[in-house]
C-alpha positions in Angstrom: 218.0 51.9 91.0 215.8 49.0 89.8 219.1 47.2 89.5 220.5 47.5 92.7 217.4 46.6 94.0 216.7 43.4 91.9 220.7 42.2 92.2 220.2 43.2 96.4 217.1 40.7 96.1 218.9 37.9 94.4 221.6 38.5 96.3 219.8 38.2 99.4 217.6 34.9 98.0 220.9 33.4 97.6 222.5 34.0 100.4 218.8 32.1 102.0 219.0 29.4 99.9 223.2 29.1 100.5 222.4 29.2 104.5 219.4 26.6 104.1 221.5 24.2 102.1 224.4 24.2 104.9 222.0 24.3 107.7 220.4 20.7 106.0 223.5 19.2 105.0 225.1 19.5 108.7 222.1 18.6 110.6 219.4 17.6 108.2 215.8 17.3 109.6 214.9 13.6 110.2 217.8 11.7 108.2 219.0 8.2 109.0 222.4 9.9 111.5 220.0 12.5 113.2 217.8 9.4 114.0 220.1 7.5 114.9 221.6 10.5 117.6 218.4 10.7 118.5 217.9 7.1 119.2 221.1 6.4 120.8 220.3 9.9 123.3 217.0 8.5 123.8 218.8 4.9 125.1 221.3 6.9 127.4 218.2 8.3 129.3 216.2 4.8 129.2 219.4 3.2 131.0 220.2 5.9 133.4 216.9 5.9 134.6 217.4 1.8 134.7 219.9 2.1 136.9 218.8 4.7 138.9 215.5 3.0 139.6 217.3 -0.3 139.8 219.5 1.3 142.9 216.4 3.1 144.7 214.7 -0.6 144.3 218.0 -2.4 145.5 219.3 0.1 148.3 215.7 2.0 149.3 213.6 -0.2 149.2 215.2 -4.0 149.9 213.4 -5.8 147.0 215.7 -8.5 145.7 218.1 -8.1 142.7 216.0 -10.0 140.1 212.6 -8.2 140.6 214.1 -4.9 140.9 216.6 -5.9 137.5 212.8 -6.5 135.6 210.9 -3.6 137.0 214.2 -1.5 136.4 214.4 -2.8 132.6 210.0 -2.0 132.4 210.9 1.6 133.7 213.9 2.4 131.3 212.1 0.8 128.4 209.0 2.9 129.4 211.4 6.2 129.0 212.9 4.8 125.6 209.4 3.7 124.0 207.7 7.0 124.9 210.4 9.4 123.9 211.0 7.2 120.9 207.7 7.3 119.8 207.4 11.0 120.5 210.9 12.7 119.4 212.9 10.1 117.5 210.3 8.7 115.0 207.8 11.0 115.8 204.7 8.7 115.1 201.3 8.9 114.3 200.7 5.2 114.5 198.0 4.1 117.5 200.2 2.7 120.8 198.5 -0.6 119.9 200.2 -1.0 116.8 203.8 0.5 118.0 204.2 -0.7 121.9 204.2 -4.4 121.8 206.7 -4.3 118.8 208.9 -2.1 120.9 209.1 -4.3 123.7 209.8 -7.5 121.4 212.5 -5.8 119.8 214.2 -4.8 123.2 213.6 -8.5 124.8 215.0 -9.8 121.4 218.0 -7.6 122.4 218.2 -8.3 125.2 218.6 -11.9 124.6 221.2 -11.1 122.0 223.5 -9.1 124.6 223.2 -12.4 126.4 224.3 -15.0 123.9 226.9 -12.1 122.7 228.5 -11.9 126.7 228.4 -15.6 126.7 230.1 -16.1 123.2 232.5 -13.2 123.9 233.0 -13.6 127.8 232.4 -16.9 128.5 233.4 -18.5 125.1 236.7 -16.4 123.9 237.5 -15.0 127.8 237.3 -11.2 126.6 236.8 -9.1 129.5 233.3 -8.6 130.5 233.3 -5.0 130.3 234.6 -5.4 126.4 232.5 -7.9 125.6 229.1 -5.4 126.9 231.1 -2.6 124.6 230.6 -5.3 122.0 227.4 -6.1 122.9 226.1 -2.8 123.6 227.0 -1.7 119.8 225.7 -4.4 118.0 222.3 -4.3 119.9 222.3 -1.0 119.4 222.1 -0.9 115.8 219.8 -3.9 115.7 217.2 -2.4 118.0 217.5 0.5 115.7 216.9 -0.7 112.6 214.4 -2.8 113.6 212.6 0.4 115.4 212.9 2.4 112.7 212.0 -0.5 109.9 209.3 -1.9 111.9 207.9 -0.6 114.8 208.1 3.0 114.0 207.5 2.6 110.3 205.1 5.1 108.5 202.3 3.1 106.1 203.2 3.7 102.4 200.0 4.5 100.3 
């Protein structure tokens, strides 16, 4: 009887450990991919609420293109830094030290999807809407490495 009982023990500490081991090697808590899911979620939401406050700005409430294009970006970036500090990277740094750096990494990428569209578009005639695919992915992983190197980066003691 002890037998059974210490092989149904064993067996059932295995069979914890087995399911523990598949359950971090396909979705692993914080790795680099599940960040960078995260992260790339996180941006779908911060530009469909760009766009969707960009519209109600444009069509609701008449403000011209460029101001509602800038309070449009503030709002989307707002949604990205929040939910990126929060769920992504889940910090415990202050806001001080984490929301300026945010926003200098998304104006720097901003002004890289621009010399990108003008290199790509402009420069080599690609069609606007490949050159922003372009553009769109190689911001994407700067912003993220940069967030996640930088901004976001826990202090090593």
């Amino acid at each position: 009887m002890r037998t059974n009982l210490r092989f149904a023990r064993l067996e059932a500490t295995t069979v914890q450990r087995a399911e523990r081991a598949v359950r971090s090697w396909v979705w692993p808590e914080r790795t680099l991919l599940r960040q960078f899911l995260q992260f790339s979620g996180v941006g779908a939401l911060g530009t469909a609420v760009q766009y969707l406050v960009l519209i109600a700005l444009v069509s609701g409430c008449s403000l011209p293109n460029v101001r509602a294009a800038v309070a449009a970006f503030l709002a989307g970036a707002s949604v990205n830094y929040v939910l990126n500090y929060r769920w992504t990277f889940r910090s415990r740094k202050t806001h001080r030290e984490t929301a300026a750096k945010f926003l200098m990494v998304a104006l720097v990428g901003l002004l890289f999807t621009a010399g990108i569209m003008a290199v790509l578009g402009d420069g080599l005639g690609l069609h606007y809407l490949w050159a922003q695919g372009v553009a769109t992915g190689c911001v994407l992983l700067w912003t993220f490495s940069c967030n996640r190197q930088w901004t976001f980066r826990e202090r090593q003691d």
